[in-house]
N, C-alpha and C positions, 0 to 999 in steps of 0.2 A: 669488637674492639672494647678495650677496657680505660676510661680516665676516671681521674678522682672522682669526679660528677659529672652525670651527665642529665643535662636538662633539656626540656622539650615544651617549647611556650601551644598556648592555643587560647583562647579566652579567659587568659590570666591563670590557666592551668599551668603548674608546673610541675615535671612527674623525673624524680629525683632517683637514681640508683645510685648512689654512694654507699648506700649498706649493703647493697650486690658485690659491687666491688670490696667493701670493708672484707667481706667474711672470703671473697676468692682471693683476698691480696693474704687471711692468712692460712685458709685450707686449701690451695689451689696448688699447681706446680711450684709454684716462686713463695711457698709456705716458709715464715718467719719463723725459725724455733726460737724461743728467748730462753734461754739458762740461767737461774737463778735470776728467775722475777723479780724484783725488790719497787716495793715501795716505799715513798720517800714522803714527809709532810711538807706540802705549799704551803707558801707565806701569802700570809694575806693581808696586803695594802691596797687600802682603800679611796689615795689618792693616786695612784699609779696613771689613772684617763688624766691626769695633765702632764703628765710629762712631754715635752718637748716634742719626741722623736712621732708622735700622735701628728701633730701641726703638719710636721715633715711630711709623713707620710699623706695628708690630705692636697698635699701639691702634687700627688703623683698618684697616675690611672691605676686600678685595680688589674692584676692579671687573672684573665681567666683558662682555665681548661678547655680543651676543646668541647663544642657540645655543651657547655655552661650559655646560658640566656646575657648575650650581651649586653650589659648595661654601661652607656659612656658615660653614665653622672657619678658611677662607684667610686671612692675611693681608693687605695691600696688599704688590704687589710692585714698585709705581714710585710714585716721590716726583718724580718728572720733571715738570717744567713744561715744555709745549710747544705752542708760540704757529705757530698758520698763517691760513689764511684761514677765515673766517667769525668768527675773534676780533678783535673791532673793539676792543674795550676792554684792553690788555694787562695792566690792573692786576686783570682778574677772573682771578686763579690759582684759582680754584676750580676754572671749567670747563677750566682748562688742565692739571690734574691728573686728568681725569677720563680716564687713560691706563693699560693694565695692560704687565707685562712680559712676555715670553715668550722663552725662548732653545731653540734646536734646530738639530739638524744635518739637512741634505737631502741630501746627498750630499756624496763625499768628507771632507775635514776643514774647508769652511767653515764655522763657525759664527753664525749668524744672530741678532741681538738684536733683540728686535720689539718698540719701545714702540708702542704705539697702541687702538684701539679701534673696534669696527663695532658697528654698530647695526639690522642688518637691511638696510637700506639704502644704505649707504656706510660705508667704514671708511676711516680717517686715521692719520699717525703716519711715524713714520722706523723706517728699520732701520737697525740696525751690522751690516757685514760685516768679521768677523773672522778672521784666520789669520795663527800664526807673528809673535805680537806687532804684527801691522800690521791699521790698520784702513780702513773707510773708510763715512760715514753718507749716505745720503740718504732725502729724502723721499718718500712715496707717497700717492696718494689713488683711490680704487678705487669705482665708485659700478654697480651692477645699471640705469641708463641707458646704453645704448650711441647712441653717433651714426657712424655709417660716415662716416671719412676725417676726422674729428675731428683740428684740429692739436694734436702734440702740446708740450706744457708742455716748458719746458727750465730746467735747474735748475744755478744756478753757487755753489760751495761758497765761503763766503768763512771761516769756521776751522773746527775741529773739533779736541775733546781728549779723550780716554779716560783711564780708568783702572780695573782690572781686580784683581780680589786674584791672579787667578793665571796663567802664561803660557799654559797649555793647561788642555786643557776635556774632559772624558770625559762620555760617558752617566749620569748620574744626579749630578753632582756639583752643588752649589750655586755660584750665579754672585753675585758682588757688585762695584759697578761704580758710576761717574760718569761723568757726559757735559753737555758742552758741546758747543752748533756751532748754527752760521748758513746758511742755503743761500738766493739770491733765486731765484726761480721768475720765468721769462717768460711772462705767460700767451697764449694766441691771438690776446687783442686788443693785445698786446705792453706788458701792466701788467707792474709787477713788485709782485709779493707776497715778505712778510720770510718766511721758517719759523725757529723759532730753538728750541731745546731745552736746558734745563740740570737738572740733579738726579741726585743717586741710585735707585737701582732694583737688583732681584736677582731670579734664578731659579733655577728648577730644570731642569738640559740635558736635553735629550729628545732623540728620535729620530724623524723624521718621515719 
């Protein structure tokens, strides 16, 4: 089974495969082609941790993935609405919020933004790939069905905008952050599906 994260408590051990998942959500069957990559420069406001929609979100529980280490005291750490397929109705922001954040480094100094969520069975959601001010989002969708030779999905970015309270990112720092962006998906039978993402969200940087 594949979700965004999966964690496994034991003596305060927690043993994290989200980079498992990272690299099967894009070399796997359900492989993300992105066309005409583009990177785009975040803005960077450095008072963004007061805005408002922060408060908000501290009245309301954190969701987790399945297999994520339940903690009841978390907060929510995404305000992000984000609309792909199986949301026919775009006006139910409920289930389009039903997204957590996650931010970590896999190696060298990329930093990874993971909105999204899994559920045992399939997990959804966009990442921000960031470094040196510059960013770039796409979508992912990752499902424990595999089909051998499965065509894969290609995905053309049509905007995307950041913004970040700070330019660099260390180990254990708090993350706070906005986002917008649109990307159409081709699918195998050559539909095109919208993905599209806007809100506030925040984390705490890890190391993975």
């Amino acid at each position: 089974m594949l979700t965004v994260l999966f964690y496994l408590t034991g003596h305060d051990k927690i043993i994290i495969y989200s980079s498992l998942l990272f690299v099967l959500a894009l070399l796997g069957s359900c492989h993300n082609t992105i066309q005409h990559r583009q990177c785009n420069n975040a803005v960077i406001d450095p008072i963004i941790a007061i805005n408002g929609v922060y408060k908000r979100l501290d009245k309301e529980k954190e969701v987790f993935s399945v297999f994520e280490r339940q903690d009841p005291t978390a907060k929510k750490s995404s305000g992000v609405l984000y609309f792909t397929k199986g949301h026919v109705n775009l006006l139910d922001s409920s289930s389009a919020r039903l997204n957590n954040c996650r931010a970590y480094f896999l190696h060298g100094n990329m930093l990874f933004i993971n909105i999204g969520i899994g559920n045992g069975f399939d997990s959804r959601g966009f990442i921000i790939n960031y470094r040196d001010k510059k960013f770039y989002a796409e979508p992912y969708y990752s499902t424990d069905v595999i089909i051998p030779d499965e065509p894969k999905p290609v995905f053309n970015l049509v905007y995307q905008n950041l913004t970040l309270d700070k330019p660099v990112y260390n180990v254990g720092d708090s993350l706070y952050g906005k986002v917008s962006f649109k990307s159409i998906e081709t699918d195998r039978d050559g539909s095109k599906i919208e993905h599209s993402g806007e809100g506030y969200f925040r984390a705490i940087v890890i190391k993975r």
